[in-house]
C-alpha positions as CSV (number, residue, x, y, z in Angstrom):
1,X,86.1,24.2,13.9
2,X,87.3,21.8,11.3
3,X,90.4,21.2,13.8
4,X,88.0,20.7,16.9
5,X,86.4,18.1,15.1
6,X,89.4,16.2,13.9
7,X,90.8,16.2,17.4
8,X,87.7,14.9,19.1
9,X,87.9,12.5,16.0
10,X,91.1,11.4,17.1
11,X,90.4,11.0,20.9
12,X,86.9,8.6,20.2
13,X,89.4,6.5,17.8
14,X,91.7,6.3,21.2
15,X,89.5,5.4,23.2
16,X,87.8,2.9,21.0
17,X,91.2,1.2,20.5
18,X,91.8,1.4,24.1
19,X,88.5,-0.2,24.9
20,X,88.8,-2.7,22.2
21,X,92.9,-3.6,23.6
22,X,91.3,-4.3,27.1
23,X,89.1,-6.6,25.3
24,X,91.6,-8.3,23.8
25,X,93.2,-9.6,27.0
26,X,93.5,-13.2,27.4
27,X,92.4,-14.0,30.8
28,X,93.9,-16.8,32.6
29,X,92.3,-18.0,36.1
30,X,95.0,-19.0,38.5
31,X,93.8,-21.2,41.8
32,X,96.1,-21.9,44.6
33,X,96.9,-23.2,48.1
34,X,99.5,-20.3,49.5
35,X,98.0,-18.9,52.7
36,X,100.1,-16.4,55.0
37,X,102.5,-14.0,53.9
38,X,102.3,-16.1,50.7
39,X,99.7,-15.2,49.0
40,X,101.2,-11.2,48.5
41,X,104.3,-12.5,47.2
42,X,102.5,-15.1,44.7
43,X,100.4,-12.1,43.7
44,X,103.6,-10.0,43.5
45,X,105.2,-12.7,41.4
46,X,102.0,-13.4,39.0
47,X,101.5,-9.0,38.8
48,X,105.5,-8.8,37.2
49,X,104.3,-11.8,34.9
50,X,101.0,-9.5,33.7
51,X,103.8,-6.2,33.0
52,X,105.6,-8.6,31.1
53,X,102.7,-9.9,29.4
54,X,100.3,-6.6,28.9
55,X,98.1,-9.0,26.8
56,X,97.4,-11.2,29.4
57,X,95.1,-11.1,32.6
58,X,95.8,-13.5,35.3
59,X,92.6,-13.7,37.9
60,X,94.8,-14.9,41.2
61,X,92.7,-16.7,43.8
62,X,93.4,-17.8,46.9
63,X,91.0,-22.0,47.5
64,X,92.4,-22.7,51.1
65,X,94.1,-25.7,51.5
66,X,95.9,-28.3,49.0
67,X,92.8,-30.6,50.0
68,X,90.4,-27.8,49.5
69,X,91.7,-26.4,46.4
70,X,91.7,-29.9,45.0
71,X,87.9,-30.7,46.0
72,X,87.0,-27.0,44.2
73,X,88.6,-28.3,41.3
74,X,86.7,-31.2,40.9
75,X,82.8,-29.4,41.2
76,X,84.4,-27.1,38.8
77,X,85.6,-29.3,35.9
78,X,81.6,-31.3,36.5
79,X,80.2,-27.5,36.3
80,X,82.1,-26.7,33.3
81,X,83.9,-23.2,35.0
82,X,87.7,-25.1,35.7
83,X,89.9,-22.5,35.8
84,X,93.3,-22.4,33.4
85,X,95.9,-23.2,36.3
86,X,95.5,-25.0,39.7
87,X,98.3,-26.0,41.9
88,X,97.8,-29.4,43.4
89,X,99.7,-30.9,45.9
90,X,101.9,-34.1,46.0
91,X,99.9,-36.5,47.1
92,X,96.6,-35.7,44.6
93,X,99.1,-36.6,41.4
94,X,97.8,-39.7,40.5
95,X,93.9,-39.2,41.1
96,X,94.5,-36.1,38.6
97,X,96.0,-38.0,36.0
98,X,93.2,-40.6,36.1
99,X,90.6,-37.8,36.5
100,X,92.3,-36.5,33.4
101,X,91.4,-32.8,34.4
102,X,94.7,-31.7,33.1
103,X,96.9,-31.4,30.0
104,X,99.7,-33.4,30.2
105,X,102.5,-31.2,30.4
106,X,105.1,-33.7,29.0
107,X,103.4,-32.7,25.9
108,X,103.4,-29.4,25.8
109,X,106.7,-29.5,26.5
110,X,107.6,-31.7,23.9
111,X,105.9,-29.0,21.5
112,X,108.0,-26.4,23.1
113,X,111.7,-26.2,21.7
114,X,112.6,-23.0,23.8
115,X,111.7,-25.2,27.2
116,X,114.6,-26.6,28.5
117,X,113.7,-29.6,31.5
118,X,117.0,-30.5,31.7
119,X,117.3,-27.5,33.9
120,X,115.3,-28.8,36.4
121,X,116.3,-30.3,39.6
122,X,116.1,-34.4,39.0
123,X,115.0,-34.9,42.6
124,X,112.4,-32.8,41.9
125,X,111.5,-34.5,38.6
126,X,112.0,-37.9,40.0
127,X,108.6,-37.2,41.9
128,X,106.7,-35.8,39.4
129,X,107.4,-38.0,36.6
130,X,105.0,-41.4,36.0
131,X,105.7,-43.6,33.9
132,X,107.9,-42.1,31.8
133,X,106.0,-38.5,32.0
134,X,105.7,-35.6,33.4
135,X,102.0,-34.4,33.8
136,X,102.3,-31.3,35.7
137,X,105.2,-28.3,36.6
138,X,107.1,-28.2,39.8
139,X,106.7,-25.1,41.2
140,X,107.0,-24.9,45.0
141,X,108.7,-27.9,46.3
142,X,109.7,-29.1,50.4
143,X,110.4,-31.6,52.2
144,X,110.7,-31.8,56.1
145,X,113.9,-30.3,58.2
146,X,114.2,-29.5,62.1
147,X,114.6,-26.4,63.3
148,X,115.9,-26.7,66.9
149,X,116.3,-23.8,69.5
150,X,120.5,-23.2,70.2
151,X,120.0,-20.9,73.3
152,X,117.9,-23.3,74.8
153,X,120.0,-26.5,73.6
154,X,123.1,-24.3,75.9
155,X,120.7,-23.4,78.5
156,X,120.1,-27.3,79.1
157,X,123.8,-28.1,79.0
158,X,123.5,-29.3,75.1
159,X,126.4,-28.7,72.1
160,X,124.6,-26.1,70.3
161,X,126.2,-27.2,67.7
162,X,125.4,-30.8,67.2
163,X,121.5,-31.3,67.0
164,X,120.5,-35.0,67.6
165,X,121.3,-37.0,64.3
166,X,119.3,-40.4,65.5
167,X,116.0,-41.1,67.2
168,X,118.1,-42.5,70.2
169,X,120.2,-39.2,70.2
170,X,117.2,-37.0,70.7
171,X,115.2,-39.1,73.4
172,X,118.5,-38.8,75.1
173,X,118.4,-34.6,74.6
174,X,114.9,-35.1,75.3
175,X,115.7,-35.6,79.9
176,X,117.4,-32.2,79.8
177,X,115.3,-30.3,77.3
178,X,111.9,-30.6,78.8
179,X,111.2,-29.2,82.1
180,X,108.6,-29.2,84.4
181,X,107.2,-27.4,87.3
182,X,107.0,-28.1,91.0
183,X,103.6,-29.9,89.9
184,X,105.1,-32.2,87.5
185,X,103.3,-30.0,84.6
186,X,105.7,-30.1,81.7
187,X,106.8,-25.8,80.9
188,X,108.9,-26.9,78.4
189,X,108.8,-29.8,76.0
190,X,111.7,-31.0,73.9
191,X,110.4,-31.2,70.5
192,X,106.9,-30.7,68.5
193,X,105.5,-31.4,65.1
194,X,102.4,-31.3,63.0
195,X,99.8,-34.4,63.9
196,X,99.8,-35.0,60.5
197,X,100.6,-38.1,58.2
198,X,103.5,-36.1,56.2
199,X,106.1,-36.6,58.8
200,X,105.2,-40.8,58.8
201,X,105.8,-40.7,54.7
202,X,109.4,-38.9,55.8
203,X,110.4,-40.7,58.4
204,X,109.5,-44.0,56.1
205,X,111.7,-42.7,53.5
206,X,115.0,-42.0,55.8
207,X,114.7,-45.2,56.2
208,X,114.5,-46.3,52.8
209,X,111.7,-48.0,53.3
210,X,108.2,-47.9,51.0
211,X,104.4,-47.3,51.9
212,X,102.9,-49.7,49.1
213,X,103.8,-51.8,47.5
214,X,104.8,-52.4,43.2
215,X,107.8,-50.3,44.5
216,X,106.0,-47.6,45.7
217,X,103.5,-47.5,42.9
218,X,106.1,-46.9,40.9
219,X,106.3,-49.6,38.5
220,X,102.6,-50.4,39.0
221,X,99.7,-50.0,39.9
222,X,99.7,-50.4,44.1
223,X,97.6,-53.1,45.7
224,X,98.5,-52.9,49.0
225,X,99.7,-51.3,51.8
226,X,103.0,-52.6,53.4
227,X,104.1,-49.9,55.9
228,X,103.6,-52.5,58.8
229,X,107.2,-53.1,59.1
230,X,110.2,-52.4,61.0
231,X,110.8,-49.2,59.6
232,X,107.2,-48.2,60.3
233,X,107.0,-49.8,64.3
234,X,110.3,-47.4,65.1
235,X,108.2,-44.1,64.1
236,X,105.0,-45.3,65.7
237,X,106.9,-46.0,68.9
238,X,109.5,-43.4,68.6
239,X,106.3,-40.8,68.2
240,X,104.7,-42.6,71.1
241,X,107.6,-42.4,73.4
242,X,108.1,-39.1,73.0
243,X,104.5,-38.0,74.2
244,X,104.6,-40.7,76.7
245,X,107.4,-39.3,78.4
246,X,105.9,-35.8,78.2
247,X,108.6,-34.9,75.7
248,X,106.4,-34.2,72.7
249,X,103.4,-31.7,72.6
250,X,101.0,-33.0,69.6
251,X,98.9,-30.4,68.3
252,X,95.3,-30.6,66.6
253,X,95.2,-32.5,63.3
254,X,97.5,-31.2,60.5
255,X,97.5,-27.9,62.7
256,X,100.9,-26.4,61.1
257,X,100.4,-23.2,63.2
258,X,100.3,-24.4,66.6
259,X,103.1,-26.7,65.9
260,X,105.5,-23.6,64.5
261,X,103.9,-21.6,67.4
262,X,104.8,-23.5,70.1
263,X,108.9,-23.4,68.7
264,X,108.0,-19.6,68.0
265,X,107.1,-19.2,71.9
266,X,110.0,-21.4,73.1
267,X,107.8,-23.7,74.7
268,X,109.3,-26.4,72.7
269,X,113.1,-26.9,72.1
270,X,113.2,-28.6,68.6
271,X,110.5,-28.0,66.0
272,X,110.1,-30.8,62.6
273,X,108.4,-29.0,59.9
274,X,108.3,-27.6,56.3
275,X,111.1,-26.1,54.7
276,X,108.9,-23.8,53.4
277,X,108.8,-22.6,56.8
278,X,112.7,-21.3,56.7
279,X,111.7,-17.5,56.3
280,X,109.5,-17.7,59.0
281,X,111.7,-19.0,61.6
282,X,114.5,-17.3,60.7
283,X,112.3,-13.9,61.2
284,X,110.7,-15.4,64.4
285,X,114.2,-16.2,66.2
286,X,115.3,-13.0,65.5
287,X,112.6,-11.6,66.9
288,X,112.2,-13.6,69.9
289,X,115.7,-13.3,70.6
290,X,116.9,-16.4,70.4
291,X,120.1,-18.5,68.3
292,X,118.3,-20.7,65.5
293,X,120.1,-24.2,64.0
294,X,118.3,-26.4,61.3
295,X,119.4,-30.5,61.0
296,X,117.9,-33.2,58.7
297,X,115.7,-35.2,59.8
298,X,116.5,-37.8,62.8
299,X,116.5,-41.9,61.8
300,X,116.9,-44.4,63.9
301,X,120.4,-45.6,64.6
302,X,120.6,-48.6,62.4
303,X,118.2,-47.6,59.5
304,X,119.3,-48.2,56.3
305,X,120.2,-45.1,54.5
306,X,117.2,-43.0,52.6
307,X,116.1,-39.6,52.0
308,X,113.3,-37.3,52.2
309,X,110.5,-37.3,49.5
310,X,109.9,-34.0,47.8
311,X,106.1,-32.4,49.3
312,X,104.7,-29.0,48.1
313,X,103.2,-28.6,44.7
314,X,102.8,-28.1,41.2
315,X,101.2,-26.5,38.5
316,X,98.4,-28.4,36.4
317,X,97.0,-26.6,33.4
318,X,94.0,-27.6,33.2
319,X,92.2,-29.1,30.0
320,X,88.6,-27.5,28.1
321,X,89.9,-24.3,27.4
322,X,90.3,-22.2,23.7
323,X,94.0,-22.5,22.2
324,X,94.6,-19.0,23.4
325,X,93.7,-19.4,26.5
326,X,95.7,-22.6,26.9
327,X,98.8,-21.2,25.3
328,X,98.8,-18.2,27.9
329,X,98.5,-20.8,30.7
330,X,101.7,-22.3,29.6
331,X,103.3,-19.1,29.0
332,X,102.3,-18.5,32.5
333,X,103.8,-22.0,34.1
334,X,107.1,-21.3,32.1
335,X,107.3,-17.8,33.5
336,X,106.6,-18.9,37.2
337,X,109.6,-21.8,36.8
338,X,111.9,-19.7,35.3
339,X,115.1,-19.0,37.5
340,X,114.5,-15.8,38.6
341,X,111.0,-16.4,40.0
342,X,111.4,-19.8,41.3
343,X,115.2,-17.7,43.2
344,X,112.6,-15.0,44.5
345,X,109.7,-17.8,45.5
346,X,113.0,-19.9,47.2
347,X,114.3,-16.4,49.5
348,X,110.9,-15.4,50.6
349,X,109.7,-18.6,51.5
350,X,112.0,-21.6,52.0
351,X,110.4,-24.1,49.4
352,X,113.6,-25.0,47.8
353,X,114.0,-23.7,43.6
354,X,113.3,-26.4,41.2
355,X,115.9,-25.6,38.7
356,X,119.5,-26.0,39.0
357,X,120.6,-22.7,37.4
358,X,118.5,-21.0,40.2
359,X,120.6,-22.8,42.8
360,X,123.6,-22.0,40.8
361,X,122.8,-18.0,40.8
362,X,122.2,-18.0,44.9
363,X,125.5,-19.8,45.3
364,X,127.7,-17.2,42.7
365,X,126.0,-14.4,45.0
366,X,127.1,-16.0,47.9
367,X,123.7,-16.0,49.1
368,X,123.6,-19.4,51.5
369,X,126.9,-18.4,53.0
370,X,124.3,-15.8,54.6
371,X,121.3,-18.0,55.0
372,X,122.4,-21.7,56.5
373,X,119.2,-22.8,57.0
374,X,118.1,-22.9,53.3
375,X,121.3,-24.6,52.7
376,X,120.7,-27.1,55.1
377,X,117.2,-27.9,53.4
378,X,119.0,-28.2,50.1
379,X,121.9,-30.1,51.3
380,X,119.4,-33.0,52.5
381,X,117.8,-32.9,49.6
382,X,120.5,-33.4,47.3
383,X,122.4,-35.6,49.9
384,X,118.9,-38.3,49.8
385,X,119.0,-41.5,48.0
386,X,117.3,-41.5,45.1
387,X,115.0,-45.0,44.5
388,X,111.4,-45.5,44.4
389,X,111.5,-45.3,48.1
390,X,112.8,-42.0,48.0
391,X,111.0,-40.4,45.0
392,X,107.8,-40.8,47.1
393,X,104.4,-43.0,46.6
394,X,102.4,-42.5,43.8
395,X,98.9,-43.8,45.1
396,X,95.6,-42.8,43.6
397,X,93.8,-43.0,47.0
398,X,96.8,-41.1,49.0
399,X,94.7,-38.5,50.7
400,X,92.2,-40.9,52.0
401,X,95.3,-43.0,53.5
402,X,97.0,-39.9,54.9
403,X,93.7,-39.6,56.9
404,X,93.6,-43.0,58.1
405,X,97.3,-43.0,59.3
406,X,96.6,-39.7,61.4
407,X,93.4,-41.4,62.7
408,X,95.6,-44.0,64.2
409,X,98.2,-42.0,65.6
410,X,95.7,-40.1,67.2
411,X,94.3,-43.6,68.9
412,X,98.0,-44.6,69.6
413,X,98.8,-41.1,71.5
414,X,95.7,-41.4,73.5
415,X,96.5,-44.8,75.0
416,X,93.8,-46.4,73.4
417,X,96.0,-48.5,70.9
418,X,100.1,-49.7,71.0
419,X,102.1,-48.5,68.3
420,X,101.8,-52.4,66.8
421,X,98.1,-51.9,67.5
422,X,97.9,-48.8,65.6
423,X,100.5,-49.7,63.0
424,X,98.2,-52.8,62.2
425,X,95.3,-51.1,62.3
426,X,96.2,-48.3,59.7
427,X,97.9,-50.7,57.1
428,X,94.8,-53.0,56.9
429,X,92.4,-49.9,56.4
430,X,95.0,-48.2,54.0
431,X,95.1,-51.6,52.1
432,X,90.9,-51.9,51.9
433,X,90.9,-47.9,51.1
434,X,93.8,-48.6,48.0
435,X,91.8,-51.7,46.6
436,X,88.5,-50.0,46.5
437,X,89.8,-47.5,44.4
438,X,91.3,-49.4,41.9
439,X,88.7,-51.6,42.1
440,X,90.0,-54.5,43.1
């Protein structure tokens, strides 16, 4: 009896500590902008962190888009429920820092000898940092690449092996690679990308040439707009050739999946999109049965050299929260850097790793002997000049000036303004929308 008792002792101790461990946990909230296939590898990657870390709970959730994830942030910190860690995209840097919703990571950092930056890529960096600091990770970092179709570049009579390097070069491939029916109705169109204002920031920065001014926003605080330039009339009217001639099909605005569709489908010949989109197409050509190439990005003929500006996101840990809570956050952003995530992130997506070593590892495996495309997406990255031009705007009213740009487009591809007209037209509201919000 005495044993019975002593066992069933043991067993409500057991359980009681087991109860009481679960209690323990440190939970961390985790917010981000992965949609698609994505999201289960992001929950893959955050449910190795949590058997690593048995003491920690990390709540994944999915907020839609960059834009939307950003705007759920905001209710939250007024509400006083922000969760730990939010990726934000590019573009909402500077309006984080002067919301100062986050911690600045430069500090943590700092605080952390076992955290090595130098490991990072400096391209990567180069975006990130302002003035002198770095307020948020790199985690899932792009920029733009073409994708072009090889069996239907050889169908048309077209080297499948030399893409179109210039915006002249691809008008050119443009006569043989859209077709049309007995009815003039175009089948197949030469090339396709997003409406969206992205692709104007990149084709600026091939070009070496800057959005606002203060270098960028780099060096201060921008006043102005100052994209109504030569650089920024040769994509307007390179754009508005292209649909003109009923060589470009525009999608909906920022409509990503009709624009890879469309390439998916064959219906366009050359597709300008993410390279976080490399897994995809290589998956999709395969099964559509069809040769895929990648290129970097077309520039007009006699542009001055540039680069392409890093896109994608980062992680912000955000501020309000107990010590504990906080130091599981950052032992949660160093885990999802680390090397061997950011290699398995990088192969199962195409966003390019942020550390060096991780690149380093894939190229000792021989692993981009095997997969071109993600070399090509490296190669331009680390074959870009690197200036303020290059290392992207930092503009705390960015979002509100990607709208305005696409708004113009839009009026530009419908005939109801020139490219001048339009190019005008965006820079002047751009300028207004960047004054109000420094309040100037």
């Amino acid at each position: 009896m005495k044993k019975i008792i002593f066992i069933t002792f043991l067993i409500i101790v057991f359980l009681a500590s087991s109860v009481t461990l679960a209690a323990e946990k440190t939970k961390v909230q985790f917010w981000h902008a992965m949609g698609g296939w994505r999201i289960e590898l992001l929950q893959e990657m955050v449910n190795n962190f949590m058997a690593l870390n048995p003491d920690i709970e990390v709540e994944v959730q999915y907020t839609g888009s960059y834009g939307d994830t950003i705007n759920k942030l905001n209710v939250a910190v007024q509400s006083k429920v922000a969760p730990h860690v939010v990726q934000g995209y590019d573009i909402a840097t500077q309006m984080l820092i002067d919301g100062e919703v986050g911690l600045v990571m430069q500090d943590l950092i700092d605080a952390d000898p076992t955290f090595d930056i130098g490991a990072f890529m400096p391209q990567v960096l180069n975006y990130y940092r302002v003035n002198g600091k770095l307020y948020c990770m790199p985690f899932n970092s792009s920029n733009a690449i073409m994708f072009y179709n090889k069996t239907l570049f050889e169908k048309a009579g077209l080297d499948p092996n030399k893409p179109p390097k210039t915006y002249e070069e691809l008008l050119e491939y443009a006569k043989k690679l859209t077709t049309k029916d007995d009815k003039g109705n175009v089948v197949q169109a030469a090339v396709c990308w997003s409406l969206n204002c992205w692709f104007f920031e990149q084709f600026m920065a091939t070009q070496n040439a800057p959005l606002v001014d203060n270098d960028n926003g780099r060096t201060g605080r921008p006043t102005k707009a100052i994209f109504n330039s030569d650089a920024g009339l040769k994509v307007f009217t390179f754009w508005n050739d292209l649909t003109k001639n009923g060589d470009m099909i525009n999608t909906k605005l920022e409509d990503w999946t009709a624009a890879r569709n469309l390439f998916i489908s064959q219906k366009v010949a050359m597709l300008i999109t993410s390279t976080s989109d490399v897994a995809l197409m290589v998956k999709s050509a395969q099964e559509n049965n069809f040769e895929l190439g990648s290129a970097f990005l077309p520039t007009p003929a006699d542009a001055e050299a540039g680069g392409v500006v890093i896109g994608g996101g980062s992680l912000w840990i955000i501020g309000g929260h107990p010590k504990n809570e906080t130091d599981a956050a950052w032992k949660f952003v160093k885990y999802m850097t680390e090397a061997p995530q950011q290699i398995k992130w990088h192969t199962g997506t195409g966003y390019f790793p942020v550390r060096k070593d991780a690149i380093e590892g894939l190229l000792a495996q021989g692993y981009y002997s095997g997969s071109p495309h993600d070399l090509t997406a490296i190669l331009q990255l680390l074959l870009s000049t690197q200036n303020y031009n290059t290392n992207g705007a930092i503009i705390g009213a960015f979002a509100e000036m990607r709208s305005i740009v696409a708004s113009n487009i839009e009026k530009m591809l419908s005939g109801s303004m020139t490219p001048a007209e339009a190019l005008a037209a965006a820079e002047k509201a751009a300028t207004e929308a960047i004054r109000n919000y420094e309040g100037l």
